[in-house]
The first five atom37 places (N, CA, C, CB, O) and aatype in JSON, in Angstrom:
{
  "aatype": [20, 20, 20, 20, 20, 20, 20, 20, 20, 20, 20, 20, 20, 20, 20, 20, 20, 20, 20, 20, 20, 20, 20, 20, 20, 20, 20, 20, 20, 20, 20, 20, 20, 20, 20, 20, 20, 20, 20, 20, 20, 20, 20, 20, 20, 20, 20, 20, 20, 20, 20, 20, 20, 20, 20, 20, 20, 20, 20, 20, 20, 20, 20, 20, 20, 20, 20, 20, 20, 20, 20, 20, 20, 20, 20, 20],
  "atom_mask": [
    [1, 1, 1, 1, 1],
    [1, 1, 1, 1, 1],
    [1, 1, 1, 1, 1],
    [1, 1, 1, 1, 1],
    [1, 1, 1, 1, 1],
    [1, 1, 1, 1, 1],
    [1, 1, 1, 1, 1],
    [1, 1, 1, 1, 1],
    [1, 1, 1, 1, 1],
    [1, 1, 1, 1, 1],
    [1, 1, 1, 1, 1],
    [1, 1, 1, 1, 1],
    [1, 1, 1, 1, 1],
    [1, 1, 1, 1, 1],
    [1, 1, 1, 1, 1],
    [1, 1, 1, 1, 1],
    [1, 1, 1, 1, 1],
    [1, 1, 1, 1, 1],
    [1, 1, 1, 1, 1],
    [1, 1, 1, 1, 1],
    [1, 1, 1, 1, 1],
    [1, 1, 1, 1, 1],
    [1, 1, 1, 1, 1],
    [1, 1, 1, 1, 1],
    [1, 1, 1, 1, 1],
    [1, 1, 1, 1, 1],
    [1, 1, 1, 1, 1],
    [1, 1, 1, 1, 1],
    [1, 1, 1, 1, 1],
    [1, 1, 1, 1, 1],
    [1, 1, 1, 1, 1],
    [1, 1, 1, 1, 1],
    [1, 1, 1, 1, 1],
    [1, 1, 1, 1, 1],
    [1, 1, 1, 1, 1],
    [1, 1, 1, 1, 1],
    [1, 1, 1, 1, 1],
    [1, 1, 1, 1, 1],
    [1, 1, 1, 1, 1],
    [1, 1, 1, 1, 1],
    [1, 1, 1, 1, 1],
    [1, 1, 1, 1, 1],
    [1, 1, 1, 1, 1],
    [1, 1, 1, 1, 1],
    [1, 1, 1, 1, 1],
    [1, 1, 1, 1, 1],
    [1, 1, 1, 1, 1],
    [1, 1, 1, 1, 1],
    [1, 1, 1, 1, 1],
    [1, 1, 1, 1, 1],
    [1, 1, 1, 1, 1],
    [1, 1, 1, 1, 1],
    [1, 1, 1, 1, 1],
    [1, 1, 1, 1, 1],
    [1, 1, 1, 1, 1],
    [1, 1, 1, 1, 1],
    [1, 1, 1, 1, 1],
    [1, 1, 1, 1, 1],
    [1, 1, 1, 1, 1],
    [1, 1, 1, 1, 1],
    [1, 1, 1, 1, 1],
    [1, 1, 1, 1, 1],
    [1, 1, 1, 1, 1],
    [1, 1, 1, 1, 1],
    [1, 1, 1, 1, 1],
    [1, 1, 1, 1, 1],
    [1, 1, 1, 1, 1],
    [1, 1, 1, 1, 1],
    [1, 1, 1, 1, 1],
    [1, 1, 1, 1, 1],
    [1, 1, 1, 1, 1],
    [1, 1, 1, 1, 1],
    [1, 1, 1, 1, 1],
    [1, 1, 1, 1, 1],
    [1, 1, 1, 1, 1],
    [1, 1, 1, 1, 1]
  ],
  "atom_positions": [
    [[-6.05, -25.58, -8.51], [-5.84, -24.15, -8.5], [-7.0, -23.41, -9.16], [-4.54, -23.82, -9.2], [-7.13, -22.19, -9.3]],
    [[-7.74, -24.29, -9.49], [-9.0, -23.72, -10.56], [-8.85, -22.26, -11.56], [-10.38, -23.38, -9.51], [-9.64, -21.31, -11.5]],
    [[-7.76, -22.36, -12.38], [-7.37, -21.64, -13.35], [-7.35, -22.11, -14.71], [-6.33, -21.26, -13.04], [-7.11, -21.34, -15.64]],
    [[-7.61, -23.45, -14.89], [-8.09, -24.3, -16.01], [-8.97, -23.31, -17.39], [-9.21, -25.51, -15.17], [-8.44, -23.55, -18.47]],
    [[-9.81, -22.6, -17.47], [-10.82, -21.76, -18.0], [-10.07, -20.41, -18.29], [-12.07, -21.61, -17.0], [-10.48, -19.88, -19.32]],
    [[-8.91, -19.61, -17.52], [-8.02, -18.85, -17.95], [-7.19, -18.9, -18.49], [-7.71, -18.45, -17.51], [-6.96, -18.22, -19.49]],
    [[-6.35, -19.87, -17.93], [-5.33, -20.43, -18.57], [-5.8, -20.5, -20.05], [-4.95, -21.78, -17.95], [-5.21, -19.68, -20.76]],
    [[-6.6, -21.16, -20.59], [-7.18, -21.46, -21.41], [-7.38, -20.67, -22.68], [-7.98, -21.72, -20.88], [-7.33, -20.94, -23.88]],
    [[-7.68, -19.43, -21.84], [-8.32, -18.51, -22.89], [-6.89, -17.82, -23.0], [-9.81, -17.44, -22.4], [-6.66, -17.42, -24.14]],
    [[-5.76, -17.57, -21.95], [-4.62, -16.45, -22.19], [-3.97, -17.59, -23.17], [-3.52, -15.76, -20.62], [-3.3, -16.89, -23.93]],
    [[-3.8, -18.8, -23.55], [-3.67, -19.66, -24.45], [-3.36, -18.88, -26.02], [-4.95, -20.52, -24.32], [-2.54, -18.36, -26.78]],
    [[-5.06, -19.37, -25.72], [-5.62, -19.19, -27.28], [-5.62, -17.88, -27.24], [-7.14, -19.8, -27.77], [-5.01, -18.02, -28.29]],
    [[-5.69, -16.74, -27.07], [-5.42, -15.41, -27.1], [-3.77, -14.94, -27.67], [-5.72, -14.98, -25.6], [-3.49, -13.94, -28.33]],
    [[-3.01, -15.81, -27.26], [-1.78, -15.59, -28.08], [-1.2, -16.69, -29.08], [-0.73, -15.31, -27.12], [-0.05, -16.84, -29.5]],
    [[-2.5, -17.5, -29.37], [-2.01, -18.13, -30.32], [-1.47, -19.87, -30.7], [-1.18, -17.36, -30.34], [-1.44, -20.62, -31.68]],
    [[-1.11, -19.89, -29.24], [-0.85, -21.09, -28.63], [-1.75, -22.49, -28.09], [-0.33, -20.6, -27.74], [-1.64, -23.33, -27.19]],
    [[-2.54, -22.24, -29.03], [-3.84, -23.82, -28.36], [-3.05, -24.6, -29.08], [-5.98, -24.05, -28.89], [-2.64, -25.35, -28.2]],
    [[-2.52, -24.98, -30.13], [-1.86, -26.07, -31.02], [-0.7, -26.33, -30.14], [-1.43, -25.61, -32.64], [-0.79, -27.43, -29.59]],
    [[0.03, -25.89, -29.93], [1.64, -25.32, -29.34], [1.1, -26.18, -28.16], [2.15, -23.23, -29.0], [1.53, -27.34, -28.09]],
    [[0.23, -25.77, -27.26], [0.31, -26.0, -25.6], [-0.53, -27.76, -25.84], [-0.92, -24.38, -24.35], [-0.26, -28.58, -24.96]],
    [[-1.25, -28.09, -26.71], [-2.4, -29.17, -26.44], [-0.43, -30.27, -26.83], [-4.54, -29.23, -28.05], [0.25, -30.9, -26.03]],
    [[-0.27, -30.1, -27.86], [1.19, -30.91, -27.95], [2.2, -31.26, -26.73], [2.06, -30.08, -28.83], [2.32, -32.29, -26.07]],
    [[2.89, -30.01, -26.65], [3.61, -30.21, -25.39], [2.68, -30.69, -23.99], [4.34, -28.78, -25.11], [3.29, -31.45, -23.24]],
    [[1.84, -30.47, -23.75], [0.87, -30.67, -22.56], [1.05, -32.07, -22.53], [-0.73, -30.18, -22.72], [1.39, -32.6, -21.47]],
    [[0.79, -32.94, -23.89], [0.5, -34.14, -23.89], [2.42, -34.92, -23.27], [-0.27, -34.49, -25.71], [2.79, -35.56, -22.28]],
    [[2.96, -34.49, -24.22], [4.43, -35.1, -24.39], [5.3, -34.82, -22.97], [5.27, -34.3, -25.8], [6.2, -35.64, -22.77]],
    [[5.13, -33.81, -22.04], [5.95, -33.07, -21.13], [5.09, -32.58, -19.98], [6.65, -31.92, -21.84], [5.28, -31.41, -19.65]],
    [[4.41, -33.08, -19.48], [3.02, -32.71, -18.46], [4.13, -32.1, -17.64], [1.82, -34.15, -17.59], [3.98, -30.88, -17.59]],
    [[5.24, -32.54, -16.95], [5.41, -32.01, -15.7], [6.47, -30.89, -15.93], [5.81, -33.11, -14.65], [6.72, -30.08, -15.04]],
    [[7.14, -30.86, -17.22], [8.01, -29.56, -17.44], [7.22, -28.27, -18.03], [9.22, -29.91, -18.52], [7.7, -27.13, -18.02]],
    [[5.75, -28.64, -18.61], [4.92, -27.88, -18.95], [4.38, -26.96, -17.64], [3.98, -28.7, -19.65], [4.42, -25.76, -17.35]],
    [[4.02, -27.78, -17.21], [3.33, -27.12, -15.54], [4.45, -26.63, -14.42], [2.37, -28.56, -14.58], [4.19, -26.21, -13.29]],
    [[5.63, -26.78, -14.95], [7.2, -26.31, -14.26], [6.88, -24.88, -14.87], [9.01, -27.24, -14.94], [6.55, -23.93, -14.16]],
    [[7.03, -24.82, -16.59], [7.04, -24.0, -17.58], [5.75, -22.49, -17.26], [6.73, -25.09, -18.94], [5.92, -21.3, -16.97]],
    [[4.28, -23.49, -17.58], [3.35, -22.52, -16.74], [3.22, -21.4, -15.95], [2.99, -22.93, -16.16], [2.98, -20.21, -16.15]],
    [[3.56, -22.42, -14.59], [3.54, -21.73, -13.26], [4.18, -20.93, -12.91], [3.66, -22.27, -12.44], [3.77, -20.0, -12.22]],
    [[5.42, -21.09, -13.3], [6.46, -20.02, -13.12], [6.69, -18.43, -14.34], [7.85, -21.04, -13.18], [7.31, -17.41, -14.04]],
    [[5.86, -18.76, -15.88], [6.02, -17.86, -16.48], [5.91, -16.3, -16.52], [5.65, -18.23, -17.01], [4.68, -16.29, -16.38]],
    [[6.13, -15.4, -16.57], [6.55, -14.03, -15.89], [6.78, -13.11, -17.83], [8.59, -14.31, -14.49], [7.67, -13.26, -18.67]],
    [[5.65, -12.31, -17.84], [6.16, -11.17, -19.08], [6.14, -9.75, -18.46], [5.03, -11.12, -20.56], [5.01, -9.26, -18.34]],
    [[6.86, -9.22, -18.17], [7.13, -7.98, -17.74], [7.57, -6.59, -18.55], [7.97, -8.26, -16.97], [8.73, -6.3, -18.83]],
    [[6.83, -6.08, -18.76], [6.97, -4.73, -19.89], [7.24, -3.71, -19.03], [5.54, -4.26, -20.87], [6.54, -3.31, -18.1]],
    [[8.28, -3.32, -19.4], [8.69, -1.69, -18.99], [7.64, -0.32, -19.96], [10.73, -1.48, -19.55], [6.79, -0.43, -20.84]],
    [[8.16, 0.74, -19.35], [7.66, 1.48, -20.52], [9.33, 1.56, -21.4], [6.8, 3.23, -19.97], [8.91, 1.14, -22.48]],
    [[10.07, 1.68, -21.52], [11.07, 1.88, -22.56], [10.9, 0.05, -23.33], [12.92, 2.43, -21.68], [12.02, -0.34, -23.68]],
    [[10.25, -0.57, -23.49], [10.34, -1.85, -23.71], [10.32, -2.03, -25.48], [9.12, -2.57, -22.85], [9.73, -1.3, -26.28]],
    [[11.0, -3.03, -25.74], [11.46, -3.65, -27.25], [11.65, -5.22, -27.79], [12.82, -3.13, -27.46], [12.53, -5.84, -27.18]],
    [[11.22, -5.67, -28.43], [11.8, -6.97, -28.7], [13.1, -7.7, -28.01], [12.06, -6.89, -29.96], [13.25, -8.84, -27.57]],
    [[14.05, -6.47, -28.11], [15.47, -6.84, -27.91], [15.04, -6.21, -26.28], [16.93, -5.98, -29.11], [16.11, -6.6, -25.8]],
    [[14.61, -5.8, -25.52], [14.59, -5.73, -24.23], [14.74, -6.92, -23.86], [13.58, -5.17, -23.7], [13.99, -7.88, -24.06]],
    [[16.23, -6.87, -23.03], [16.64, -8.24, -21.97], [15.48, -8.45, -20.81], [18.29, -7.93, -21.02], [14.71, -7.57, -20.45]],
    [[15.53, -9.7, -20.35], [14.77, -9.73, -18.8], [13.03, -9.91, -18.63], [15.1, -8.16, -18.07], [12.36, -10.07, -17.61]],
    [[12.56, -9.8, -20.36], [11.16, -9.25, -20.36], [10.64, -10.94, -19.51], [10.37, -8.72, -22.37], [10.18, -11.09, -18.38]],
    [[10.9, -11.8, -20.39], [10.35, -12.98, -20.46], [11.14, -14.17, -19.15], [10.55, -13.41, -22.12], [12.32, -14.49, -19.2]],
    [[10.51, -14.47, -18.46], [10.79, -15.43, -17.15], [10.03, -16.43, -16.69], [10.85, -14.78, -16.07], [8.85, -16.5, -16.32]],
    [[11.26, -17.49, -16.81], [10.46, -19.12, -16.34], [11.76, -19.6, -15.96], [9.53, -20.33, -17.74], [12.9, -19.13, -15.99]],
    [[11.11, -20.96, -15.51], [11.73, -22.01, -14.92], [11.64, -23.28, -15.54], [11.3, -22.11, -13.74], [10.49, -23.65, -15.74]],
    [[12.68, -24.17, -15.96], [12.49, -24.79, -16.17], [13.61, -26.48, -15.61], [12.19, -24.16, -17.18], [14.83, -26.35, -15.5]],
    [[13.0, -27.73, -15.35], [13.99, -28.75, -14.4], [14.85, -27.17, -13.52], [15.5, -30.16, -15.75], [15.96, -26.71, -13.76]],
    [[14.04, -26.76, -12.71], [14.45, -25.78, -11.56], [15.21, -24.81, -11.69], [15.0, -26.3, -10.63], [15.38, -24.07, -10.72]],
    [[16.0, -24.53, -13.18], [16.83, -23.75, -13.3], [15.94, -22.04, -13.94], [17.95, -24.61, -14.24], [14.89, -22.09, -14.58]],
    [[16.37, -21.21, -13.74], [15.79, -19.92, -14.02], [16.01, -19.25, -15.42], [16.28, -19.03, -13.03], [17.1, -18.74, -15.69]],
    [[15.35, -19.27, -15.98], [15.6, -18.28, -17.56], [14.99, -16.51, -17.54], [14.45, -19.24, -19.08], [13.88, -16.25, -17.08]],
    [[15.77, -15.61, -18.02], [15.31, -14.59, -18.23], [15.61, -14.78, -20.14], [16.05, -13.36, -17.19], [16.25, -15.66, -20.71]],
    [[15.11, -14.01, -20.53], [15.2, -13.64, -22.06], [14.35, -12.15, -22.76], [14.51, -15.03, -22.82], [13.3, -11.54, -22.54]],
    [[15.03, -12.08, -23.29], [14.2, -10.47, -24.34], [12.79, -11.74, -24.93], [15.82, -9.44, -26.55], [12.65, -12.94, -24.71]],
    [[12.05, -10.85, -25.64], [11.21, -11.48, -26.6], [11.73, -12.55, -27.7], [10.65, -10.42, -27.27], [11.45, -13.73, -27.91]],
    [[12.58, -11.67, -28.27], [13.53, -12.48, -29.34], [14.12, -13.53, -28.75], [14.69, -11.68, -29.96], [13.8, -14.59, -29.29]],
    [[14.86, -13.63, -27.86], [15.51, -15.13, -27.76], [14.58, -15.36, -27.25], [16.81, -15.61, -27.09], [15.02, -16.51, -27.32]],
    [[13.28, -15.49, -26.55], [12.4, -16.24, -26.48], [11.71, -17.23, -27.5], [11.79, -15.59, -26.09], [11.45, -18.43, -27.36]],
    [[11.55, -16.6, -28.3], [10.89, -16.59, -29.8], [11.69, -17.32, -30.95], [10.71, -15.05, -30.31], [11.31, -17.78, -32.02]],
    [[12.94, -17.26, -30.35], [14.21, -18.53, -31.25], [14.48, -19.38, -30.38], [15.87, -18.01, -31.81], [15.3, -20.21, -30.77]],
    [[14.12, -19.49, -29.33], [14.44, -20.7, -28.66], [13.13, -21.96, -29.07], [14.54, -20.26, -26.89], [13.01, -23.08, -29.56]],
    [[12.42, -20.96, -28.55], [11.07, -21.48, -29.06], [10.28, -22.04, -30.52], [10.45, -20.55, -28.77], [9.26, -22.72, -30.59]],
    [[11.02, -21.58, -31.51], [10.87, -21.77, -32.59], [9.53, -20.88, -33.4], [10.86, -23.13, -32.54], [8.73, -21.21, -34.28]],
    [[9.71, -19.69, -32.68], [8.48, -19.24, -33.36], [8.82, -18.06, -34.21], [7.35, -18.87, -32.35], [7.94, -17.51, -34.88]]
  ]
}
């Protein structure tokens, strides 16, 4: 897909080079499930607690989430 070099940088731009080099290693194919499908969508009325912001897929099933339950699921 030659997005290797973006990917990369939208990474480390939020923080996540430690986070992604881990899971990358342990979960290659739920990572690249995780990836491909990820979706952040800002309204203008938008908030932490805004439902719907955050969207992926993961073993095929669909997640929406605000920031916050993103961010506690996630452990961050």
């Amino acid at each position: 897909m030659n997005i290797r070099d973006e990917v990369t940088r939208k990474i480390a731009a939020i923080g996540w080079t430690n986070y992604a080099s881990i899971v990358l290693s342990a979960f290659a194919e739920l990572t690249w499930e995780f990836y491909a499908t990820f979706e952040f969508k800002i309204s203008d009325e938008f908030s932490v607690t805004t439902p719907d912001v955050v969207h992926f897929r993961l073993m095929g099933k669909e997640f929406r989430q605000s920031i916050t339950e993103f961010n506690l699921a996630f452990g961050f």
